[in-house]
C-alpha positions as CSV (number, residue, x, y, z in Angstrom):
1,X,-60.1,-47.1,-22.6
2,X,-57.1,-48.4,-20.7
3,X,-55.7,-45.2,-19.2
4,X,-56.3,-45.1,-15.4
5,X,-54.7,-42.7,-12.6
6,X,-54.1,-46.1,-10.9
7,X,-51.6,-48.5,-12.8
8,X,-53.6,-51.8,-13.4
9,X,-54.6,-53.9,-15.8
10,X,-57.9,-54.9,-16.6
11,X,-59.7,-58.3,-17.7
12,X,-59.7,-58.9,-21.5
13,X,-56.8,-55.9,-21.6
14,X,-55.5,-55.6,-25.1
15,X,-51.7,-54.3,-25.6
16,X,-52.5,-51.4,-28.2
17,X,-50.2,-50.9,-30.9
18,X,-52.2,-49.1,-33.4
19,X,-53.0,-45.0,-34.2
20,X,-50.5,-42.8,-31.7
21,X,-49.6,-46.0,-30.0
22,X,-47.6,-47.0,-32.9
23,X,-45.1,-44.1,-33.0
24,X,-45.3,-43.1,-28.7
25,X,-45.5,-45.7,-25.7
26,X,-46.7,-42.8,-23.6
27,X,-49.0,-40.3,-25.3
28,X,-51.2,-39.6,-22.5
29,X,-47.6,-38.3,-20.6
30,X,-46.4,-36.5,-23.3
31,X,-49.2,-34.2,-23.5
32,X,-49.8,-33.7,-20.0
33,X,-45.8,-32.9,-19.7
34,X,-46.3,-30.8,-22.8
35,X,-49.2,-28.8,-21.6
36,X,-47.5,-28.6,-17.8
37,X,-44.4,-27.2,-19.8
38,X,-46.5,-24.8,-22.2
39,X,-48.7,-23.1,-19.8
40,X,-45.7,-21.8,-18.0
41,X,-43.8,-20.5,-20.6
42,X,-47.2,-18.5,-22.3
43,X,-47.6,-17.6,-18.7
44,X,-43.7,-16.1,-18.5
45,X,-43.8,-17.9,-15.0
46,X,-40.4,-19.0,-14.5
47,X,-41.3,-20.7,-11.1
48,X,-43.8,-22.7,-12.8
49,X,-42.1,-23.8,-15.6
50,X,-39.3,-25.3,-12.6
51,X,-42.1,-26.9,-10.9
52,X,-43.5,-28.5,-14.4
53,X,-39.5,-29.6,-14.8
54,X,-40.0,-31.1,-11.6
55,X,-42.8,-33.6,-12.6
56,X,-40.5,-35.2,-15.0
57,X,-38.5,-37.5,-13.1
58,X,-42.0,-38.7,-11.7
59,X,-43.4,-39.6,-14.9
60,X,-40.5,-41.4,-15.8
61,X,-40.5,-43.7,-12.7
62,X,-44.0,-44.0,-13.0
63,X,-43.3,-45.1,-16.9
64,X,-40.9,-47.6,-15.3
65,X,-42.9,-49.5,-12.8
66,X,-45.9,-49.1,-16.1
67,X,-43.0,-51.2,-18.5
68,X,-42.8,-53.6,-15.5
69,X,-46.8,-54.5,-15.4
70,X,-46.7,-54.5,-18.7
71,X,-44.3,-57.3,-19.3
72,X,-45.7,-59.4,-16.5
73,X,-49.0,-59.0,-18.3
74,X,-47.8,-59.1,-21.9
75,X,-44.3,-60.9,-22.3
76,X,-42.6,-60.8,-25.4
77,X,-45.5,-59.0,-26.8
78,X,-44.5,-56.0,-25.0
79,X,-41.0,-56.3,-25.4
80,X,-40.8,-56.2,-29.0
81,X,-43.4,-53.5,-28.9
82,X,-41.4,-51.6,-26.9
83,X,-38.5,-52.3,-29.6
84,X,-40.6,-50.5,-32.1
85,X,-41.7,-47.3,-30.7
86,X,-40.4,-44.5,-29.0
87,X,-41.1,-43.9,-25.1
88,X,-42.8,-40.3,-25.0
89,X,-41.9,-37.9,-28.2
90,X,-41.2,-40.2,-32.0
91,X,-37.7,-39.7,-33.3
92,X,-36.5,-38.2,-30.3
93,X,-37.4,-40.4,-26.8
């Protein structure tokens, strides 16, 4: 597993491109943003549904500085991977 709450990479780290990771860069943010989005909206609570809003500008720095690492670690591996997928949702970003 190469998910961490800390952004790092780890010895023997493989880029994966295969399953989900072929079609999303992020999958692990787009379901956390999808559930912080959801739960709100089932919940009629508009205030939390602003908050959840509010979390997205924060994953997509965080996505940033991730793309950063990931080229240092990676190179033109990662580029051209990250010419071939979509960032968060396929088809749309």
């Amino acid at each position: 597993m190469n998910y961490s709450s800390t952004l790092r990479t780890r010895e023997g780290h493989q880029l994966i491109t295969h399953g989900i990771y072929k079609y999303a860069r992020h999958p692990v943010y787009s379901g956390v943003l999808l559930s912080a989005l959801a739960i709100p909206i089932h919940a009629t609570s508009p205030l939390g549904f602003l908050l959840a809003l509010m979390a997205i500008p924060l994953f997509i720095y965080r996505m940033g500085v991730e793309k950063e690492m990931l080229i240092n670690e990676f190179g033109d591996e990662y580029i051209e991977y990250k010419k071939a997928t979509w960032r968060l949702i396929p088809h749309m970003y």
